[in-house]
C-alpha positions as CSV (number, residue, x, y, z in Angstrom):
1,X,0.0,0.0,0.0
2,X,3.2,2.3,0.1
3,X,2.5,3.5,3.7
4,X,4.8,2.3,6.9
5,X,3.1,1.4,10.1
6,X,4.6,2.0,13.5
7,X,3.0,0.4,16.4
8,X,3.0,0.5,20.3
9,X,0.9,-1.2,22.8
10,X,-1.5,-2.5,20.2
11,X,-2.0,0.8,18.5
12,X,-1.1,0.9,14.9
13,X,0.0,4.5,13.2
14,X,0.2,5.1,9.5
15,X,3.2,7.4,8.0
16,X,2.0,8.6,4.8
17,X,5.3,9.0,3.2
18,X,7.8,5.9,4.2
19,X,10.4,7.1,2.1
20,X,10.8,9.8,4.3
21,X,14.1,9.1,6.4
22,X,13.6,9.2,10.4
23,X,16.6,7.0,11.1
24,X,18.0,9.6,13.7
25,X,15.1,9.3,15.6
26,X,15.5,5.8,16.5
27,X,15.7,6.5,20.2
28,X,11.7,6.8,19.9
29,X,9.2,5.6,22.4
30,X,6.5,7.2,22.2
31,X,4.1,8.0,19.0
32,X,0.5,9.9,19.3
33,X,-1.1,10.4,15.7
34,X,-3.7,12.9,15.5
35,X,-6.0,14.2,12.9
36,X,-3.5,15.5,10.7
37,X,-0.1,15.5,12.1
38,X,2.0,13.1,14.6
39,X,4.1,13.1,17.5
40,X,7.3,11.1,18.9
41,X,9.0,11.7,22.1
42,X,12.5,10.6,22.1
43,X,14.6,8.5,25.0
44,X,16.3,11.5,25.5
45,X,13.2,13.5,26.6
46,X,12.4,15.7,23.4
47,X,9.4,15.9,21.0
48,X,9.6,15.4,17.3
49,X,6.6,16.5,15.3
50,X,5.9,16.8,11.4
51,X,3.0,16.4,8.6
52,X,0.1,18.7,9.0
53,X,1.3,22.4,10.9
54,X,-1.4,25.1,9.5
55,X,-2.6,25.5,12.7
56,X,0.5,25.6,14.9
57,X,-0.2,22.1,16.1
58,X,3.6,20.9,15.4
59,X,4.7,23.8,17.9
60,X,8.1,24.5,15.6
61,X,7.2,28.4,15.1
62,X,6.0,27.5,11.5
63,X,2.1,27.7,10.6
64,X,2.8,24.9,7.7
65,X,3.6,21.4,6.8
66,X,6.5,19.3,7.0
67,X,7.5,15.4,6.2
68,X,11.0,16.1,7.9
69,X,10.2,15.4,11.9
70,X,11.4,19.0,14.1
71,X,11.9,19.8,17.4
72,X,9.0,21.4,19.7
73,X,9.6,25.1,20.6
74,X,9.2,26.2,23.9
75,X,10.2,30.0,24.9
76,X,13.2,29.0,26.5
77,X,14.4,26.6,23.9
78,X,13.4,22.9,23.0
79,X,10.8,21.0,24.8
80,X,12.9,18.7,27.1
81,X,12.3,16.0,29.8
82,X,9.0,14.9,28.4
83,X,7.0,12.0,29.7
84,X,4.3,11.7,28.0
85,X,2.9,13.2,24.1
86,X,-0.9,13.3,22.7
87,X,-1.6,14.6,19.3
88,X,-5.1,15.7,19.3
89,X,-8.0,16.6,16.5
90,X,-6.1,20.0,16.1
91,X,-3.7,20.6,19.2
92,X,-0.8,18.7,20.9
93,X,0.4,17.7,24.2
94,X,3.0,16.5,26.7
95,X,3.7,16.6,30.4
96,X,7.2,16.3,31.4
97,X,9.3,14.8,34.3
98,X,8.8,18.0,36.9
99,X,5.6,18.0,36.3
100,X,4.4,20.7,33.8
101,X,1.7,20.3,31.3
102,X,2.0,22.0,27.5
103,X,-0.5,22.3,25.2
104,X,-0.4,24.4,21.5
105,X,-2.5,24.6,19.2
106,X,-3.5,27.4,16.5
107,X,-0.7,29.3,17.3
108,X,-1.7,29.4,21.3
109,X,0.6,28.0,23.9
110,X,-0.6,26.9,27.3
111,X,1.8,25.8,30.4
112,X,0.9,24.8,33.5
């Protein structure tokens, strides 16, 4: 069918585009697929996110798409010591080691 499918804990995700080298993000343990656009948290505790980015879902500082996985923003830097990732319908999220909770979406970021 052309597409590659990644799976965790019985959950099966779809990358549209397998051609698409990831192979320095092979330290993955974590993948949330949303609507339009997917997530991976890395061993070393930062978030990868690509496809669909109109609405600021990918939280890179772009409002459009990419098939090369990037790093999440934050204000001081990269999103680091991460937990746990969700990619929503249109929003993304991840809580991280201390504690904190991020969420973006359409170019709105919320920390707690």
């Amino acid at each position: 069918s052309g597409n590659l499918l990644l799976g965790q804990d019985s959950l099966v995700y779809t990358v549209q585009n397998p051609n698409t080298s990831i192979e320095y993000l092979n330290n993955i343990y974590a993948i949330s697929k949303g609507e339009n656009h997917s997530l991976f948290a890395t061993l070393d505790g930062y978030v990868y996110s690509l496809e669909n980015g109109e609405l600021g879902q990918l939280g890179n500082g772009a409002y459009s798409n990419t098939e090369i996985p990037t790093l999440v923003k934050t204000e001081d830097g990269y999103l680091k010591n991460v937990l746990d990732i969700s990619a929503g319908n249109k929003s993304s999220m991840a809580v991280t080691y201390d504690g904190k909770s991020y969420v973006w979406w359409g170019g709105r970021r919320w920390v707690n």
